[in-house]
Every structure is written in C-alpha cells, then in structure tokens.
C-alpha positions as CSV (number, residue, x, y, z in Angstrom):
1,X,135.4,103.5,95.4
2,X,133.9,105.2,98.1
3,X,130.2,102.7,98.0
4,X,132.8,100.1,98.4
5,X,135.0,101.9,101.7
6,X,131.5,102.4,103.3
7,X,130.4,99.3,103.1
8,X,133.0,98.0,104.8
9,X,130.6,99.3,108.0
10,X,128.1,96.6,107.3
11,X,127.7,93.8,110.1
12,X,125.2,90.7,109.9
13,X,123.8,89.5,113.3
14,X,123.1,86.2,114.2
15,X,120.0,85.9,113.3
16,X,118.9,84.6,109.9
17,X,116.4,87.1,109.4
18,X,118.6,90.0,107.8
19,X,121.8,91.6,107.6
20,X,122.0,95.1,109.1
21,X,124.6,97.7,109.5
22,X,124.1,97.8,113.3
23,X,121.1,96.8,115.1
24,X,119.3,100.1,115.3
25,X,120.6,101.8,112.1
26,X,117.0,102.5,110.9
27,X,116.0,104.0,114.5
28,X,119.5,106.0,114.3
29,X,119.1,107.5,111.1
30,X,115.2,108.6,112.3
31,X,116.7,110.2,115.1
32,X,119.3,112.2,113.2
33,X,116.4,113.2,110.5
34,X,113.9,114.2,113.4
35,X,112.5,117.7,112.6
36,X,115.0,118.0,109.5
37,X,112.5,115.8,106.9
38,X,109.3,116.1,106.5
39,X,106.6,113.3,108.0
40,X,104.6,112.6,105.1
41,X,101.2,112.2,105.3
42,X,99.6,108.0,105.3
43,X,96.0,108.3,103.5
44,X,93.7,105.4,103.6
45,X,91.3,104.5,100.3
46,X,89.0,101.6,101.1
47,X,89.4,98.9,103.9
48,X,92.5,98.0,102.7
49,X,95.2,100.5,101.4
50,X,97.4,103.0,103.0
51,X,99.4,105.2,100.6
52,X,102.8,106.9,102.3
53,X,103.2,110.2,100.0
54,X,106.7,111.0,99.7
55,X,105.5,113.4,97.0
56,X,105.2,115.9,99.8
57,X,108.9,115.8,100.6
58,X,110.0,119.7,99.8
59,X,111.9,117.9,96.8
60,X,109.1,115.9,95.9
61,X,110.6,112.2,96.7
62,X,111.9,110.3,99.7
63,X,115.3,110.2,98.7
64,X,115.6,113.5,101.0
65,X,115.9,110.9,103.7
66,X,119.1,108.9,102.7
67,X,120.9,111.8,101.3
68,X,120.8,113.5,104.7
69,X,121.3,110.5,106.8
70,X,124.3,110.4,104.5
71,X,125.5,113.7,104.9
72,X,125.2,114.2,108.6
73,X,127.3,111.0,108.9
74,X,130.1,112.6,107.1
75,X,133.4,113.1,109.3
76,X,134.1,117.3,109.5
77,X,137.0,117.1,106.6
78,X,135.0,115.1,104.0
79,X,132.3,117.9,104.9
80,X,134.7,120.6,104.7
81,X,135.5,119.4,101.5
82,X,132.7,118.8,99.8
83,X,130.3,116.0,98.2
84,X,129.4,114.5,94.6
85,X,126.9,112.2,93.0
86,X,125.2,110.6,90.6
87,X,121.4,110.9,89.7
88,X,118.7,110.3,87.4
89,X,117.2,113.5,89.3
90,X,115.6,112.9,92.7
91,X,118.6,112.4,94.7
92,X,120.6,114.8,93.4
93,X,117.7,117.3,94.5
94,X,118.4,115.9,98.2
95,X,121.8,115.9,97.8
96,X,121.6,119.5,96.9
97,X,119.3,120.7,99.0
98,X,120.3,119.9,102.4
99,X,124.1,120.3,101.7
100,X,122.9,123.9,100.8
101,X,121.5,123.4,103.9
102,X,124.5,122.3,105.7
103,X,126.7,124.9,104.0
104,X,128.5,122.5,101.9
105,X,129.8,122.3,98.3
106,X,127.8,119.4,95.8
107,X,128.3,118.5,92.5
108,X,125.6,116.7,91.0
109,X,126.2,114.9,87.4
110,X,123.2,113.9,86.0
111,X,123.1,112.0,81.9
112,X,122.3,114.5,79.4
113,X,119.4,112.6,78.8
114,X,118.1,113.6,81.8
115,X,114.3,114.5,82.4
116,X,114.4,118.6,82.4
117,X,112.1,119.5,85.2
118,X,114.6,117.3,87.5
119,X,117.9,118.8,86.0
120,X,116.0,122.4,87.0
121,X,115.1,121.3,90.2
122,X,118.5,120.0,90.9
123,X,120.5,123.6,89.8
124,X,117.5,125.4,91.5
125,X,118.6,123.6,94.9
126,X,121.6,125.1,95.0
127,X,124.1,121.8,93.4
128,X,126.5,122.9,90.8
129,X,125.2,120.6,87.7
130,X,127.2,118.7,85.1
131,X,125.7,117.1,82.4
132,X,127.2,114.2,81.3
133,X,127.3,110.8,79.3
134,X,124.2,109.0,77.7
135,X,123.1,106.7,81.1
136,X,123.7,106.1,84.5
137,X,126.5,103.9,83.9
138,X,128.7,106.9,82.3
139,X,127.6,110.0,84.5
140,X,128.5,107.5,87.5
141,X,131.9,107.1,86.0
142,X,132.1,110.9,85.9
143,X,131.3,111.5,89.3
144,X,133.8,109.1,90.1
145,X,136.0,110.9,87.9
146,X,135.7,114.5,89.6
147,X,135.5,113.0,93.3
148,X,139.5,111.7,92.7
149,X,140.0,115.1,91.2
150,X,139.0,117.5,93.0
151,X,139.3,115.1,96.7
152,X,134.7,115.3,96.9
153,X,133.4,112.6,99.0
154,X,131.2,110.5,96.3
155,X,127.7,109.9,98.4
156,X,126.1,106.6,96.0
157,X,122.4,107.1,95.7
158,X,121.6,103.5,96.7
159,X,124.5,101.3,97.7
160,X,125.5,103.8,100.6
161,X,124.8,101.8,104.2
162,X,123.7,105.2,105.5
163,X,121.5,106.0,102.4
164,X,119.8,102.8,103.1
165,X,119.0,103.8,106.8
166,X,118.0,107.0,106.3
167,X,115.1,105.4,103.5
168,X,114.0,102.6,105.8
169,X,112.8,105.9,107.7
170,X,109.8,105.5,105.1
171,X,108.6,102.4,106.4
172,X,109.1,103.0,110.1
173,X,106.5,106.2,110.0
174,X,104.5,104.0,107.2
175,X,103.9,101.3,110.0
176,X,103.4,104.0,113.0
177,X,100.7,105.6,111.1
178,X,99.0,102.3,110.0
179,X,99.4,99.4,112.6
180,X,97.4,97.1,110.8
181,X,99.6,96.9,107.8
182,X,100.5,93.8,107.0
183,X,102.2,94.3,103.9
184,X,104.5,96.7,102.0
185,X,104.8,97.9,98.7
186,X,107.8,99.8,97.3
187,X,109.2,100.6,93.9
188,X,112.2,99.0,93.3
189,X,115.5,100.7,91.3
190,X,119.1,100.9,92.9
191,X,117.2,98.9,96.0
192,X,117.7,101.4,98.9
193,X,114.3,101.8,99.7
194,X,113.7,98.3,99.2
195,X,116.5,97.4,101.7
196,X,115.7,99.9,103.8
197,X,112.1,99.0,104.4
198,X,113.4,95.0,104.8
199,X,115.3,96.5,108.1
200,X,112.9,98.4,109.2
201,X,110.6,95.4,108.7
202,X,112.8,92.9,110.3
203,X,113.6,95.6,113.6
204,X,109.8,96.4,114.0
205,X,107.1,94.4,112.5
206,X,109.0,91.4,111.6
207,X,106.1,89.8,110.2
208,X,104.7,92.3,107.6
209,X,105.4,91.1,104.3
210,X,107.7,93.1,101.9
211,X,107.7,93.0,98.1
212,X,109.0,95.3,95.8
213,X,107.9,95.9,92.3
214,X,110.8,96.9,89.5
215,X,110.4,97.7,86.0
216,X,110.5,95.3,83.4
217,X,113.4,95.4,81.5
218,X,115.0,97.5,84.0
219,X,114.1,100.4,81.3
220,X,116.6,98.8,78.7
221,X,115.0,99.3,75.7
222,X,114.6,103.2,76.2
223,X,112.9,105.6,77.6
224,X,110.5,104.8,80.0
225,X,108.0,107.3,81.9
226,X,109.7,105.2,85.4
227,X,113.4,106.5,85.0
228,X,113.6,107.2,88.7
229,X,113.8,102.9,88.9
230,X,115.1,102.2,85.3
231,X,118.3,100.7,87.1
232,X,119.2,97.6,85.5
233,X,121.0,95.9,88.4
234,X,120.5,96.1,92.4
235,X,123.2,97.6,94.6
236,X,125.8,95.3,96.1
237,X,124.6,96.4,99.6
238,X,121.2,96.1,98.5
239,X,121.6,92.9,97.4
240,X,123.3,91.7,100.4
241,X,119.6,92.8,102.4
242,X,117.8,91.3,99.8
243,X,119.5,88.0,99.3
244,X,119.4,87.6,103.1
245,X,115.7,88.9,103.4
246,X,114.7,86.7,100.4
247,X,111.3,89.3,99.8
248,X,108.6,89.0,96.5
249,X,109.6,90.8,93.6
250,X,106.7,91.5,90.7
251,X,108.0,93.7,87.5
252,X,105.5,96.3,85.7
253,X,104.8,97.5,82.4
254,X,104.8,100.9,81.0
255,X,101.0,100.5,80.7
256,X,100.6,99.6,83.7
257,X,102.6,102.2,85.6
258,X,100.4,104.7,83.2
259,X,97.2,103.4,84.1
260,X,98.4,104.0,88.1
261,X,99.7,107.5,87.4
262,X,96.1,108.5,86.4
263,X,94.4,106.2,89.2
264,X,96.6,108.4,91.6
265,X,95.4,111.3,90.4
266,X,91.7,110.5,89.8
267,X,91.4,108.4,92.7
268,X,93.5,111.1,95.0
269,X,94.4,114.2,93.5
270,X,98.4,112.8,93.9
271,X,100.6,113.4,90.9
272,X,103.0,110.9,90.8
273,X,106.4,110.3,88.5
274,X,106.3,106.7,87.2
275,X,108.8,105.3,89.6
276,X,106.1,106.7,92.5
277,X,103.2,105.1,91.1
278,X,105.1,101.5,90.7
279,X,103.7,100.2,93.9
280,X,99.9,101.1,92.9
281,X,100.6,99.6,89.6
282,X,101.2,96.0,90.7
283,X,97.8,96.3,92.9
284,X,96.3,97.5,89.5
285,X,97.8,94.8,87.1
286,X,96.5,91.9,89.5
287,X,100.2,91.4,90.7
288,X,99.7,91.3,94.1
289,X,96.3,90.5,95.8
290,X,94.6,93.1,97.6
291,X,93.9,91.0,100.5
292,X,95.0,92.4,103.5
293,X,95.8,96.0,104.6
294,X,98.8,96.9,102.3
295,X,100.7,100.2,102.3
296,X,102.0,101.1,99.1
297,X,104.8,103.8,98.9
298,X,104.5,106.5,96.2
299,X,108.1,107.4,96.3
300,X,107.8,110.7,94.0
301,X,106.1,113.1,92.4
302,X,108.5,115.0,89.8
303,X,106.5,114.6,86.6
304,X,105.0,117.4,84.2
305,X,101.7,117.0,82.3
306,X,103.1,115.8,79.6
307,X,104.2,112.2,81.5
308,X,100.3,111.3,81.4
C-alpha cells in the first residue's frame, strides 16, 4: 500500500541508461546521511580487490543507510505518528535505531523464525518487536495489518524509492575510495542495494560494471545461513532499475557462501552473515573472473559462531 503510493515519485529520464527517481537522488540521500552514517572503511587484498565493510555500520549492515534516507523524508505527521516494517533482521535494526534517534515510535515484525541475535538486536535498538507468521510473506502482511490499524507509515525494506537512494550511498563512497574500480559486486535479496548501486553507477562512473549475486533458490527449500537475501522475488521498483539497467546476475550455493564466510575471516579478520559474504563467494566459486579491480560489498556482519 504504502511501497506502491511512494513509488508513484519515480521518474525515468531520457536516457536509456536507467530509470531514476530524480536525477541526483543518490547525491541527495548522501547529503541528508552526511555525519548521521558511518563511512565504512574500503580495504584492499591483492592488486585487484576492494572490500566496502558495511559490517562496521553501528548495526552491523548497510541497510542503516536506506532506513534513514527513508525516515528523514517523512512529512512531520507521518513522523509524528510513527513507523512500521518488515524484516528478516537488519533493517529492522536501522529502522529502530535511528527512529530512536529521531524520537519516533517503530514497530518492527520480524517471522518467528527469525535468527535470535537479530530479533535481540532489533528490541535492543529501541523498536517495539512483534513476532509473527512463518516467512517474510506473512510478517509483511502483518505489518501491513498494524500500519492501517494503528495509522503507522509502513517504510518497505527494499521497494521504497528513498530506501533505494539512501543504499546506492554504498557505492558512491565504494568508488570515491577506490577510483580504479571497474566493477561492483553486491549481494542481491529485495534488490535495493542492487538498484541503488546501478544509480549511483549510471550518475558517476557509468562505465563500471555491476553484477549482483542472489542465492540459489532464493532460500526456498529452508533455512539457509544467507537469510538477509533469501527473498524469492525482486522489488517492483527494483526491478524497474534492473530491467532498465539490464546488469549480470550469478546465484551461489550454501557451500559456497560458507567457504567465503571463513575466507573473510581468515583472509581479514571480517565476520560476515551469509548475505555479507555473497559477493566474495561468486569471486571464490569461479563466477566472476578476477580480472580487473573489483569492489565487492560485504553488506553485514550479524552472525554468531555457530553460522561457521
């Protein structure tokens, strides 16, 4: 209901290269964030890879970014009133963090399947917590349930236009730490990140390549150590970028994002969830060729010991 009222603010240009919301929405939403997110660190290993580390966002995962791009773009009476959403756990750590922040009420329903140490992170942000239905599908129902009924403002955690500015953030400071870059990595779920970093790309360094790498099966058959991308479909705004932006997209195993959670940590001292080591994973698998310089995003870090 309210994904589909906001996307009523998208625009295409002229140009064939990708839709936007406005011309500088990326640059916009880096403005608002400036000194209210934290500038993660870009470390290099070898000649030709640049890791981004949103694990060093206070909640551990870029989705800080969106959710507050989101939330400062609120008119005063959706504010005043308050804010819900949906999450498998890392945006509903953003959400309730900075709404804390911003002195406003969120409600965040998360499935009741949910990974604990993200459910604990969430109430420990400050969100009132519901737990509710046995996926994504059915807590999102919820949420849309209790935004009619209590008049919340329900803030998607992907198909949101201002969500999606607010992550292409990630590649803007990706490709100001590391000019050389001539390609970009990112995991793939909902898609905001992934359309995000496609307009950033096509604003700034139109000719850096973009691929994103999703989980096979979209995490249908179970549980899967990547729930932070086990989304089986893209966002219809996400899709809109992506259809127009036509970028590579590789799947990985379970094995394989495994084998990169340890390389991560071996190789760099990084924990990283699944989801955040989905980039590394299809450099690791022989999905992509290492053949230029390349910066991979590793999107999050929420994981306990017993992930590995």
């Amino acid at each position: 209901m309210f994904a589909a009222a906001r996307a009523e603010s998208v625009r295409e240009t002229q140009s064939d290269s990708c839709p936007v919301f406005a011309p500088d929405a990326v640059v916009r939403a880096a403005q608002r964030l400036q000194g209210r997110v934290a500038r993660t660190r870009t470390v290099t290993d070898g000649p030709f890879l640049r890791f981004k580390l949103e694990t060093e966002q206070p909640t551990g995962a870029f989705k800080e970014r969106g959710a507050l791009n989101a939330l400062l773009a609120l008119p005063a009476a959706a504010r005043a009133a308050g804010v819900v959403t949906v999450s498998a756990g890392n945006h509903g750590a953003a959400i309730a963090r900075h709404a804390t922040a911003l002195g406003l009420r969120a409600v965040v329903v998360l499935p009741a399947n949910a990974a604990r140490n993200k459910v604990e992170r969430v109430r420990s942000m400050g969100a009132d917590v519901v737990e509710f239905g046995d996926d994504l599908i059915e807590a999102r129902k919820h949420a849309l349930d209790l935004a009619a009924k209590h008049r919340l403002t329900f803030v998607h955690p992907y198909d949101d236009a201002d969500v999606i500015a607010g992550q292409g953030t990630v590649a803007m400071e990706l490709l100001a730490a590391a000019p050389t870059v001539r390609r970009l990595i990112v995991p793939v779920g909902g898609g905001g990140l992934l359309a995000g970093t496609l307009l950033a790309v096509a604003a700034r360094a139109p000719n850096v390549e973009v691929i994103g790498v999703a989980l096979a099966g979209r995490g249908a058959n179970g549980p899967t150590r990547a729930d932070g991308i086990a989304v089986r479909a893209l966002g219809k705004l996400p899709q809109l970028v992506v259809d127009r932006c036509n970028p590579r997209i590789v799947e990985v195993d379970e094995d394989a994002i495994l084998d990169a959670m340890h390389a991560l940590r071996d190789r760099l001292g990084v924990r990283a969830e699944g989801a955040g080591a989905a980039s590394y994973a299809a450099i690791r698998a022989g999905l992509v060729k290492l053949d230029c310089p390349t910066g991979l995003v590793v999107s999050g870090g929420n994981v306990d010991a017993s992930a590995f």
